[in-house]
C-alpha positions as CSV (number, residue, x, y, z in Angstrom):
1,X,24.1,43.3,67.3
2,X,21.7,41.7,64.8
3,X,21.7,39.3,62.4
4,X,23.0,42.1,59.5
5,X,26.4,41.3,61.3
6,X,26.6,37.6,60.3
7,X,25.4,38.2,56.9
8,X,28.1,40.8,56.2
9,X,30.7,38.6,56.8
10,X,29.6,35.5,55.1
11,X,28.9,38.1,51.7
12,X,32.7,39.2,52.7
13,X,33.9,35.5,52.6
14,X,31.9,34.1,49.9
15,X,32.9,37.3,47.3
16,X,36.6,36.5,48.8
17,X,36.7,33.1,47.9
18,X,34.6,34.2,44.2
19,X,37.3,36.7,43.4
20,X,40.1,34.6,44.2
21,X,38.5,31.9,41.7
22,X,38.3,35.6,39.5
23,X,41.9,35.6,39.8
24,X,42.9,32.5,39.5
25,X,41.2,32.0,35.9
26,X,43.5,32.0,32.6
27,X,40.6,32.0,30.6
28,X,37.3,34.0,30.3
29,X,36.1,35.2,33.7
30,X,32.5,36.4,32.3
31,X,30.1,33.7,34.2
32,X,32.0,34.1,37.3
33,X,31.8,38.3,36.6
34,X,28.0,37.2,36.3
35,X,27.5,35.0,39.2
36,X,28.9,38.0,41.6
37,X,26.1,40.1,40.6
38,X,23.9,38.0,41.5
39,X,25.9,37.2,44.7
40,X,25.7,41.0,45.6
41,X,22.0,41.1,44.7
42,X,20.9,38.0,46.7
43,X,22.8,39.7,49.9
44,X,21.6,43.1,49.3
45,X,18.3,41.7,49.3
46,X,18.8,39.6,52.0
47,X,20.3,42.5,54.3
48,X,17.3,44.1,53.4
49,X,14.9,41.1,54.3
50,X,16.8,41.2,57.8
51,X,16.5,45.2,58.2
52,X,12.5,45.6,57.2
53,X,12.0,42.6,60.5
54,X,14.1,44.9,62.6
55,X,12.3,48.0,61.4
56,X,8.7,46.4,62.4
57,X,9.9,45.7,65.2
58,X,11.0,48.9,66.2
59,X,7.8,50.7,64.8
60,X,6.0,48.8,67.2
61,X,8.0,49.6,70.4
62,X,7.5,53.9,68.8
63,X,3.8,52.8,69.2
64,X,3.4,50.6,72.1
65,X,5.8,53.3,73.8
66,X,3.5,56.0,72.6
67,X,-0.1,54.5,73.4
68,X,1.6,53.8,77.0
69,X,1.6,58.1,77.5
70,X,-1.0,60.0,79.1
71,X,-1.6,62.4,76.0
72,X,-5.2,62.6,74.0
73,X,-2.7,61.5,71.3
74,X,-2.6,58.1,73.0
75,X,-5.7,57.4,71.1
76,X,-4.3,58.0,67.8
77,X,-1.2,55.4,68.4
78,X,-3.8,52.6,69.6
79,X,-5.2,52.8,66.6
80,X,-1.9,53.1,64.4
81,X,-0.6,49.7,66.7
82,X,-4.1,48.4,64.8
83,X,-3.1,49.3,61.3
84,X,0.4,48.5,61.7
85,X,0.6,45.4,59.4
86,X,-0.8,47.4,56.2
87,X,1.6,50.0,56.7
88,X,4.3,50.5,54.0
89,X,7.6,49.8,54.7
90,X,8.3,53.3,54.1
91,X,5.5,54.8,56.4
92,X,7.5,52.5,58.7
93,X,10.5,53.6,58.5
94,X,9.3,57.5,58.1
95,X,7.7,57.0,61.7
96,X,11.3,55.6,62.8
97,X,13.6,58.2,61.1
98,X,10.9,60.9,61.5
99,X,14.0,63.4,63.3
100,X,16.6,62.4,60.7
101,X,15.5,62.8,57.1
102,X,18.7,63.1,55.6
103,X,18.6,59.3,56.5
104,X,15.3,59.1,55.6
105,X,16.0,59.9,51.8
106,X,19.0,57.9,51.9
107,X,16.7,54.5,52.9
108,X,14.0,55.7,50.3
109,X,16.9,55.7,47.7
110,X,18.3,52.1,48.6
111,X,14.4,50.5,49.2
112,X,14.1,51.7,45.3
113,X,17.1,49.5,44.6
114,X,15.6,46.9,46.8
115,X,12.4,46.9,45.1
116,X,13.8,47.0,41.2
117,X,16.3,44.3,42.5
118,X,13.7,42.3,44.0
119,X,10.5,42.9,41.2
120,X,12.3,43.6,38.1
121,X,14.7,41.2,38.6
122,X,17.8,44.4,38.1
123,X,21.1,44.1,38.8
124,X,22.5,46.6,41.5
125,X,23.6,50.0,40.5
126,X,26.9,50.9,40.5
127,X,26.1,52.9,43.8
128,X,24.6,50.3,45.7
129,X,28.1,47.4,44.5
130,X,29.7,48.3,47.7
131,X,27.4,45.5,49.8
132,X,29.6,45.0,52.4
133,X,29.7,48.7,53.2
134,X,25.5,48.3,52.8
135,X,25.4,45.9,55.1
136,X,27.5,48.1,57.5
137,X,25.3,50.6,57.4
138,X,22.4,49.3,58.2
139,X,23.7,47.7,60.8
140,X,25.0,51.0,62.2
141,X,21.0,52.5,62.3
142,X,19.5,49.6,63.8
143,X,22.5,50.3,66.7
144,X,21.1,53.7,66.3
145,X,17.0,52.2,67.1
């Protein structure tokens, strides 16, 4: 279990205790409406601070396990385990997910949010809201790791 766990549930209980304020508001409910946003995209960004660590880390066991066989291509993962920190989080996580593109694309698709959440400053797209079931997810492929 990884830290992706912990964060899930404090998003869970700080949009709880946000939309019962929501709720308990006679008047205009716009700030607080505004403030979640940026709850959700401070948490989707932070899952995705806590799944890019998990995904170095796992790239480099794929390599060290590699460069440990008895295979020519040994040669060619030494020198990946060399150029590892200028890799792309994406070449990362294409030489982690290399079996299972449909997951693959679906990563690609949510570091795109990441990225326009993180540089442009966007708020989340309507199908990247659900940041609890985000969080989930990733959770469930660094279980699969």
């Amino acid at each position: 279990m990884s830290r992706l766990t912990e964060t899930a549930k404090a998003y869970d209980t700080v949009t709880d205790l946000l939309n019962q304020e929501i709720r308990k508001r006679t008047g205009s409910t716009a700030d607080l409406q505004r403030q979640r946003e940026a709850l959700d995209v401070a948490f989707y960004l932070l899952g995705w601070a806590q799944f890019e660590h998990l995904v170095k880390k796992e790239a480099e066991e794929v390599i060290e396990r590699e460069r440990r066989t008895k295979q020519v291509a040994r040669h060619a993962w030494a020198f990946l385990a060399k150029e590892l920190k200028r890799a792309s989080v994406r070449q990362k996580l294409d030489l982690i997910f290399e079996a299972k593109p449909s997951v693959r694309v679906g990563l690609d698709k949510d570091y795109t949010v990441r990225n326009e959440a993180a540089h442009n400053y966007s708020m989340l797209p309507a199908e990247a809201k659900d940041v609890s079931a985000f969080l989930q997810k990733l959770e469930r492929l660094v279980d699969e790791f």
